[in-house]
Every structure is written in C-alpha cells, then in structure tokens.
C-alpha atoms as an extended CHARMM CRD file, in Angstrom:
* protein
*
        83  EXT
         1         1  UNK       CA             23.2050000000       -8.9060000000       -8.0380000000  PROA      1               0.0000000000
         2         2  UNK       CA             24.1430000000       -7.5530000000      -11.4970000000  PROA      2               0.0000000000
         3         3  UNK       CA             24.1250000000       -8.7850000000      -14.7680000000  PROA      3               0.0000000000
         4         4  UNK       CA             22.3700000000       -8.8370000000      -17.7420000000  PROA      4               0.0000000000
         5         5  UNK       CA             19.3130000000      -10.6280000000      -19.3240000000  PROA      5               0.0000000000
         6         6  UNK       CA             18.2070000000      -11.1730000000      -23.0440000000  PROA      6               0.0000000000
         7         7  UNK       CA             14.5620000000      -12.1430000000      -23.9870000000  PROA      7               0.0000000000
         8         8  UNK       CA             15.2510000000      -13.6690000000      -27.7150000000  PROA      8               0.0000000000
         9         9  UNK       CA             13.3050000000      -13.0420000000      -30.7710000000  PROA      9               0.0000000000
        10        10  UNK       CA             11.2130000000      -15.9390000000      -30.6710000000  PROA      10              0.0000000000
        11        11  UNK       CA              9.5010000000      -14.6140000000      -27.3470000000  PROA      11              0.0000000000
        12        12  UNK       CA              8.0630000000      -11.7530000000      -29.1470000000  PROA      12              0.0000000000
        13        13  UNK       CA              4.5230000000      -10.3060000000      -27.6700000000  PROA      13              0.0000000000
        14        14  UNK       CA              3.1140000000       -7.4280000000      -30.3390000000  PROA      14              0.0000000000
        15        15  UNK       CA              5.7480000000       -7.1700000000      -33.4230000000  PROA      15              0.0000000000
        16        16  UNK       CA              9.4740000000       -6.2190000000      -32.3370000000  PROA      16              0.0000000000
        17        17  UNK       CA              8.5430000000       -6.1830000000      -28.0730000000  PROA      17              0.0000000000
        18        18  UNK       CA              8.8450000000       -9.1520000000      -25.7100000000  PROA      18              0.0000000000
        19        19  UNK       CA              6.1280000000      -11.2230000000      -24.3720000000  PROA      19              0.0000000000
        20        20  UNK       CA              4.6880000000       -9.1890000000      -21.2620000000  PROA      20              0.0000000000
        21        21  UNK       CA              3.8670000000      -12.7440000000      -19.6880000000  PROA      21              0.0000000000
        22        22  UNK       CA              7.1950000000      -14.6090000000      -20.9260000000  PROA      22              0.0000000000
        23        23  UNK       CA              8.9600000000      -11.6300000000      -20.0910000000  PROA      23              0.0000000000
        24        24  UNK       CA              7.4020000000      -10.4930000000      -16.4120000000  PROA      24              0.0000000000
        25        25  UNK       CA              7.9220000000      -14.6500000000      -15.3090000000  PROA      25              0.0000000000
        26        26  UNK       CA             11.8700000000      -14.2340000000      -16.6280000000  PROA      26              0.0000000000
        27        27  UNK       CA             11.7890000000      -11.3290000000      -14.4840000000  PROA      27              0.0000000000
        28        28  UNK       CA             10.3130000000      -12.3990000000      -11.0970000000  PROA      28              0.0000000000
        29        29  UNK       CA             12.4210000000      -15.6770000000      -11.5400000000  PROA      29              0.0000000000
        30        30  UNK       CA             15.4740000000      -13.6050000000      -10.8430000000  PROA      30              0.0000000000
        31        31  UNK       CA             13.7980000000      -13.0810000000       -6.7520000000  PROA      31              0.0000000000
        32        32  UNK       CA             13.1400000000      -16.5490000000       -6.9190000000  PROA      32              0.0000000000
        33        33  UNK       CA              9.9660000000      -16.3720000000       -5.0900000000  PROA      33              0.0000000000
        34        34  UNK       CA              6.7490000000      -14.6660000000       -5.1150000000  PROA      34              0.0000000000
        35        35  UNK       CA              6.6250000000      -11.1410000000       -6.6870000000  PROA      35              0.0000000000
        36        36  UNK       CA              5.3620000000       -8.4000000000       -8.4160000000  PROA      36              0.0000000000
        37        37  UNK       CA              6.4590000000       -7.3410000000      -11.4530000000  PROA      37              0.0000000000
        38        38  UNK       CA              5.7010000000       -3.6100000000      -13.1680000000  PROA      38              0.0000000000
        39        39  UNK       CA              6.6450000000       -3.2900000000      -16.6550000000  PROA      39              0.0000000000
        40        40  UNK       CA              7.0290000000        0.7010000000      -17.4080000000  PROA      40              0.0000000000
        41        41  UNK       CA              8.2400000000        0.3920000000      -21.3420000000  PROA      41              0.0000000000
        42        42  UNK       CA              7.9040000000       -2.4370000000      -23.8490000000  PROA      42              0.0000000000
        43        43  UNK       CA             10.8170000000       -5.0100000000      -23.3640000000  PROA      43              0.0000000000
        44        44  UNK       CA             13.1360000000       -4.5670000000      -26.2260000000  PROA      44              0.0000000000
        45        45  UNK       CA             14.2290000000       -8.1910000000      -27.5930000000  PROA      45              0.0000000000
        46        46  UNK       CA             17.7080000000       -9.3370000000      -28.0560000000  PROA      46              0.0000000000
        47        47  UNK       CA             19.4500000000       -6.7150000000      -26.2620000000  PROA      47              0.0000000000
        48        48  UNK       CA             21.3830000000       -7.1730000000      -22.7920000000  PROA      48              0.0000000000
        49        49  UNK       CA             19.3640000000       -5.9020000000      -20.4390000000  PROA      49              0.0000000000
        50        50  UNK       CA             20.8090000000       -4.5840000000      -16.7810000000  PROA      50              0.0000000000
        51        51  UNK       CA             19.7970000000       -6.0590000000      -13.7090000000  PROA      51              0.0000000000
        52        52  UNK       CA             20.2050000000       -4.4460000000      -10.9680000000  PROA      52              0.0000000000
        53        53  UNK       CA             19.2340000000       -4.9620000000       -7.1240000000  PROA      53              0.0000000000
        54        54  UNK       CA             18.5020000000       -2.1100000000       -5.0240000000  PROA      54              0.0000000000
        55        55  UNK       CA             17.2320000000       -3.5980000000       -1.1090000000  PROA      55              0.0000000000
        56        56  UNK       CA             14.7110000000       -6.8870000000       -1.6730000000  PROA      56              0.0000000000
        57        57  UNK       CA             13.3810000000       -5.6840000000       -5.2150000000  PROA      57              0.0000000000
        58        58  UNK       CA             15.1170000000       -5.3750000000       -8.8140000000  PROA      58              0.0000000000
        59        59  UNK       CA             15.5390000000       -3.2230000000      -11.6810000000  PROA      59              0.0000000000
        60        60  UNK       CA             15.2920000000       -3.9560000000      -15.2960000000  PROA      60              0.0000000000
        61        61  UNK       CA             17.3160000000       -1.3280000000      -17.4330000000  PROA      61              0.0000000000
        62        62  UNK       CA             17.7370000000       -0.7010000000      -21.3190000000  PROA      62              0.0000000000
        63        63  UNK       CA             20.8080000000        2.1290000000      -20.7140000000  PROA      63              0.0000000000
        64        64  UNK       CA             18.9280000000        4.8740000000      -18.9780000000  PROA      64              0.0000000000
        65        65  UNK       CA             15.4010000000        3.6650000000      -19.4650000000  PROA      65              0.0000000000
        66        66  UNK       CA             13.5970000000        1.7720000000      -17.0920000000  PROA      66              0.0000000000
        67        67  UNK       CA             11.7540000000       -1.5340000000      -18.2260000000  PROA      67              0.0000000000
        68        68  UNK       CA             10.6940000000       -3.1280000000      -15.1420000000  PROA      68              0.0000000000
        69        69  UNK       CA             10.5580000000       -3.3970000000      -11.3480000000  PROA      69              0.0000000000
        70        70  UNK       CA             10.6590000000       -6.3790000000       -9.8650000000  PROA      70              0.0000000000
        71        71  UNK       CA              9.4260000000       -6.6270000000       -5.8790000000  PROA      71              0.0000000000
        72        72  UNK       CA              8.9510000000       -9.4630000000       -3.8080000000  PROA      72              0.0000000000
        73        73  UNK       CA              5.0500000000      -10.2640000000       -2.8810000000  PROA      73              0.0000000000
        74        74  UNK       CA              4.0500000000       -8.9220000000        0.5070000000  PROA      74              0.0000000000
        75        75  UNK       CA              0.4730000000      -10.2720000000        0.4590000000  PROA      75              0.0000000000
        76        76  UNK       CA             -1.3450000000      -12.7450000000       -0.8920000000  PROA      76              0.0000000000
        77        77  UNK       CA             -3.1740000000      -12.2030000000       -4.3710000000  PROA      77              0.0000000000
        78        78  UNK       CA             -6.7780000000      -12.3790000000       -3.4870000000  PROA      78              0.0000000000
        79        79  UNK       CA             -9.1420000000      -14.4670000000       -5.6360000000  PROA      79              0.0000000000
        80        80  UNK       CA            -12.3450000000      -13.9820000000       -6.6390000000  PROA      80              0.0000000000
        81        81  UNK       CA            -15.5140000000      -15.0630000000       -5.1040000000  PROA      81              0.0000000000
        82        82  UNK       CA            -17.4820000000      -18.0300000000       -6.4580000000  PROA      82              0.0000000000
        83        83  UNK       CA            -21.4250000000      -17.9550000000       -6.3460000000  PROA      83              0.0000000000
C-alpha cells in the first residue's frame, strides 16, 4: 500500500496540528483492524501525507519526517480492575 492521506483543517487538536485522537483512528483505519498507533511529531494539517507499508505495520511520512507508526495489536489492551 501507498498513497497519501490529508487530515483537514477542521480536525485541528492544539492550534495549526491535527487531532491526536481524530488523527491516530484515521491512521489505524488504514490496517483495518486492531492496532497501535505511535505518533512521533505533531500531524501537520492539510498536507498529503505518505503512507507507506513496510511487513504488517505502516508508516506515516511528511517528506523525510516521520509522523506515525501504525502496527497491528498483538495483545489485548488490559483494563483496569474494579473494587
């Protein structure tokens, strides 16, 4: 898989970044399962970002700069304990 992905203005997290939450669910909808998603910069808005696949997981990319990796879910997200 390649291609690009845009996360428009009106998705905006802190002033002039995208979402973290709209942005890491656009992300992990690419797998189209369960996964994990690191963000390692702010997600720039209305720019084409590169998607690219390396094995199971993803890469976000902004040129040279890494935005995210995306990885499928190995194990299930524990929850915590109620008293």
């Amino acid at each position: 898989m390649a291609g690009t992905l845009t996360i428009p203005n009106r998705f905006s997290g802190p002033p002039g970044v995208g979402n973290g939450g709209y942005s890491c669910g656009r992300f992990a909808a690419l797998l189209g399962g369960a996964a994990e998603v690191t963000l390692r910069r702010p997600v720039p808005l209305e720019t084409a970002l590169q998607v690219q696949r390396e094995g199971a997981s993803i890469r976000i990319l902004d040129g040279e700069h890494l935005i995210a990796e995306v990885a499928p879910r190995t194990s299930p997200r524990s929850r915590p304990r109620r008293r």
